[in-house]
C-alpha positions in Angstrom: 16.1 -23.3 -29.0 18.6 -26.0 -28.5 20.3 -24.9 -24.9 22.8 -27.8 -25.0 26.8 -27.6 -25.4 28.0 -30.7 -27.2 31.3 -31.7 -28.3 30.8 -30.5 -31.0 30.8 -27.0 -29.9 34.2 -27.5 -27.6 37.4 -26.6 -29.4 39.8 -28.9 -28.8 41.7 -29.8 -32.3 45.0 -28.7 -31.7 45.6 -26.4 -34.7 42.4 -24.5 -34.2 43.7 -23.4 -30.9 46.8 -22.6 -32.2 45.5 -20.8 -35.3 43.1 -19.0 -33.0 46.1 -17.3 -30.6 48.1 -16.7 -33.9 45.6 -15.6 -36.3 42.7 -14.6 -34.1 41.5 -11.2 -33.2 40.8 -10.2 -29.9 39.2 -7.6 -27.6 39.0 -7.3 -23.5 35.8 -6.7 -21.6 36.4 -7.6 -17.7 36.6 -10.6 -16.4 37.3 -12.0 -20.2 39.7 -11.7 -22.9 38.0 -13.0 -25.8 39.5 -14.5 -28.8 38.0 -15.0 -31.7 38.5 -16.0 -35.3 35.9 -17.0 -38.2 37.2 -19.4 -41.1 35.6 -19.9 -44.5 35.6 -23.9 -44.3 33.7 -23.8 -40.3 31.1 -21.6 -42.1 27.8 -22.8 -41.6 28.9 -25.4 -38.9 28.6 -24.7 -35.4 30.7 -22.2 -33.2 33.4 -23.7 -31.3 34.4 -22.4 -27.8 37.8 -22.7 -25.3 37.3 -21.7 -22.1 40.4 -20.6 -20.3 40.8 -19.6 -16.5 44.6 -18.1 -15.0 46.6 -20.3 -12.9 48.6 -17.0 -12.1 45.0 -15.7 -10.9 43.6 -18.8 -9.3 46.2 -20.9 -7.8 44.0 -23.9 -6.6 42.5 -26.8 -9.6 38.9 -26.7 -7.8 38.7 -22.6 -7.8 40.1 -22.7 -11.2 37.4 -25.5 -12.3 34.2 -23.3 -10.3 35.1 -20.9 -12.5 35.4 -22.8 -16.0 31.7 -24.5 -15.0 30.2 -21.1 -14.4 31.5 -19.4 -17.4 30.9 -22.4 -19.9 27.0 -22.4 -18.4 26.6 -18.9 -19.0 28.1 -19.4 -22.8 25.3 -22.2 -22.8 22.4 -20.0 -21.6 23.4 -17.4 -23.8 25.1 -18.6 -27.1 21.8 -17.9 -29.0 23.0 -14.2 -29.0 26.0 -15.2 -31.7 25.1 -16.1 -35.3 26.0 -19.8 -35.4 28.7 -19.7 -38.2 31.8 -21.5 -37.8 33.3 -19.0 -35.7 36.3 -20.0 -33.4 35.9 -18.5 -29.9 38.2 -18.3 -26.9 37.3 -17.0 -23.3 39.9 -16.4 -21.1 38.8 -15.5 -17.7 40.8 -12.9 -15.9 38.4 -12.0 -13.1 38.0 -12.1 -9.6 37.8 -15.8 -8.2 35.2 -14.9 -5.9 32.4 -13.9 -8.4 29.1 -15.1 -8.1 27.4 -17.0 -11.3 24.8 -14.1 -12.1 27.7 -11.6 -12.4 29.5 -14.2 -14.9 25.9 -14.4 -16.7 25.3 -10.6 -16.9 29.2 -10.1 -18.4 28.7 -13.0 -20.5 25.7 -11.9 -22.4 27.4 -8.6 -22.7 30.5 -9.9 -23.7 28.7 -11.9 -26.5 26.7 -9.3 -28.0 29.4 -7.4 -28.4 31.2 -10.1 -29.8 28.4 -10.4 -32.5 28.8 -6.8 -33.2 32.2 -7.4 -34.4 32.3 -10.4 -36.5 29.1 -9.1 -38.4 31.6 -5.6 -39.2 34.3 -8.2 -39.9 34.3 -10.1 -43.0 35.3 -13.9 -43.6 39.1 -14.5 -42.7 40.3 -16.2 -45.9 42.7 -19.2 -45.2 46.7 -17.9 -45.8 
């Protein structure tokens, strides 16, 4: 199983973000709002992931980047849970800055198979 997170797997082309808060469906399961979207041309490629902490909720950089390092190593540790098909995924933490890494984990595995739940009901979003 291949545990790594390469560049490959971060989102960070411009119009996928944007289509992702425009087109993308979402759903909230404390501490993250998750966006996601599936295209038809990603399929078979590799998921891609944002991860997203408040400034509003977290004032200082280093708190805001604890947080970001926690939650993109529990997405690591855990992606295995999501069928690796070009799906767009955003995490925006809305939590408590004070949460310990095994809580993160817990609510990230949960968070994902949930996640899997919903884009096997959903089909393909065709391009508009």
């Amino acid at each position: 199983m291949n545990y790594r997170l390469t560049k490959s797997e971060r989102l960070h082309a411009e119009k996928l973000i944007k289509e992702l808060f425009h087109e993308g469906s979402s759903f909230f399961l404390y501490p993250f709002k998750v966006l996601f979207l599936r295209k038809i041309e990603l399929s078979g490629q590799t998921n891609q992931v944002l991860i997203s902490v408040s400034k509003k909720k977290i004032k200082r950089a280093t708190g805001r980047n604890l947080i970001k390092r926690r939650v993109r190593e529990s997405y690591r540790l855990n992606k295995h849970l999501l069928p690796q098909d070009g799906v767009i995924l955003g995490f925006i933490f809305v939590g408590n800055p004070e949460m310990p890494f095994s809580e993160i984990q817990a609510k990230m595995a949960q968070t994902l198979s949930k996640l899997s739940k919903e884009i096997s009901e959903n089909p393909l979003s065709h391009d508009s």
